[in-house]
C-alpha positions in Angstrom: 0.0 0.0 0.0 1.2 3.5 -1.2 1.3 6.4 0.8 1.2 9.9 -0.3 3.6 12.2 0.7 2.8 15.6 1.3 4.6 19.0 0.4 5.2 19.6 3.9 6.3 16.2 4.9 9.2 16.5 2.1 9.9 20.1 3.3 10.2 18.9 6.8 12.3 16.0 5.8 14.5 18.2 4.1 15.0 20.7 6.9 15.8 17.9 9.4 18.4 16.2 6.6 19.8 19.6 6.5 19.9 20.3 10.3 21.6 16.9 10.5 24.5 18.2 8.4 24.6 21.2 9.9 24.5 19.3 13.3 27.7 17.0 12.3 29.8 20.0 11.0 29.4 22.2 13.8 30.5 19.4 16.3 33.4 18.3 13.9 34.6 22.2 14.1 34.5 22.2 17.6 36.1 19.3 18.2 39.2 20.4 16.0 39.1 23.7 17.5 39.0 22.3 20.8 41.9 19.6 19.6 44.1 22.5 18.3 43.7 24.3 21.3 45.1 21.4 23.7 47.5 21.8 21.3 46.8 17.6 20.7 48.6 17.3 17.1 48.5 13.2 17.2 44.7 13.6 17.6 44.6 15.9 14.6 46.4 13.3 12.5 44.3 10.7 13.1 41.7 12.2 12.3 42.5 14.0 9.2 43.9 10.7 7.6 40.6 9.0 8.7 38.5 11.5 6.8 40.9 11.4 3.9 40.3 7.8 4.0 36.4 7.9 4.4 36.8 10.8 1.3 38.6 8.3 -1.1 35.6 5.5 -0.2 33.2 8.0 -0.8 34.8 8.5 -4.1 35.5 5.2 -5.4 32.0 3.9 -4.2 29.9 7.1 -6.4 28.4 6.1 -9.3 29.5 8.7 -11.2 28.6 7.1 -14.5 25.5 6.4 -13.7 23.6 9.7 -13.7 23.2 10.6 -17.4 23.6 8.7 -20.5 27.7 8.9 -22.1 28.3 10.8 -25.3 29.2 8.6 -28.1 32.9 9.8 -28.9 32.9 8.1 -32.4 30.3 10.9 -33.7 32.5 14.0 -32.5 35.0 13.3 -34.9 38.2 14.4 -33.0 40.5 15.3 -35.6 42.8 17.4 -33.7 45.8 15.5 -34.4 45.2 15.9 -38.2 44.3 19.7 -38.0 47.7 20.2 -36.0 49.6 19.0 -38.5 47.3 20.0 -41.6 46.7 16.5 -43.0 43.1 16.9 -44.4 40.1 15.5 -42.0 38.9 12.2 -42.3 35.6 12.0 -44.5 33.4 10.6 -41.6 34.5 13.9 -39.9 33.7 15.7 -43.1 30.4 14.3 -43.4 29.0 14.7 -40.1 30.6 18.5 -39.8 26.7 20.5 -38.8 28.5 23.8 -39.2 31.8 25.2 -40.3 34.3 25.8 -37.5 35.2 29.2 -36.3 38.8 28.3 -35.7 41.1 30.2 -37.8 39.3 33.5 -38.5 35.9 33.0 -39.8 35.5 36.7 -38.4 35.9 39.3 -41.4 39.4 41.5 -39.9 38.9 45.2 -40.4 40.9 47.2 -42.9 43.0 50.3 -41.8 41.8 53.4 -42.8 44.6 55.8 -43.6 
């Protein structure tokens, strides 16, 4: 069975997520500040390589391919090797150019008057 969740219910849900956070990194500041005051450096280490540690988790674990679809690299036609060292494009490139590139001038330079 399916409930429905109101506006307010999300709002509220929300807030408190975000009071949470706010919750965690105000005591982690305090903490440090209160670490760096007893002058406890060994403490500081510790901790600092742990979050490190839980940051580089956090990292590898993310599915960071997974939120939008991948361009298809094959229809760019990356030719920048050729156009470096003016060997014409390939024709697939060629063909599936949409619009001429404005690389190399395509603006009109304005003449000196004298």
């Amino acid at each position: 069975m399916s409930q429905r969740v109101s506006r307010t219910e999300t709002k509220r849900r929300k807030r408190n997520s975000r009071l949470i956070t706010l919750a965690w990194i105000a005591g982690i500041s305090v903490l440090i500040i209160v670490l760096l005051y007893k002058e406890k450096a060994d403490w500081l280490y510790v901790l600092a390589t742990l979050g490190i540690t839980a940051l580089l988790f956090v990292v590898a674990f993310a599915d960071l391919g997974g939120g939008r679809p991948g361009v298809d690299e094959t229809a760019l036609g990356d030719d920048s090797a050729s156009i470096g060292d003016g060997i014409p494009a390939t024709a697939s490139f060629a063909s599936t150019a949409a619009a001429p590139s404005d690389w190399g001038g395509s603006k009109s330079r304005k003449t000196r008057r004298k």
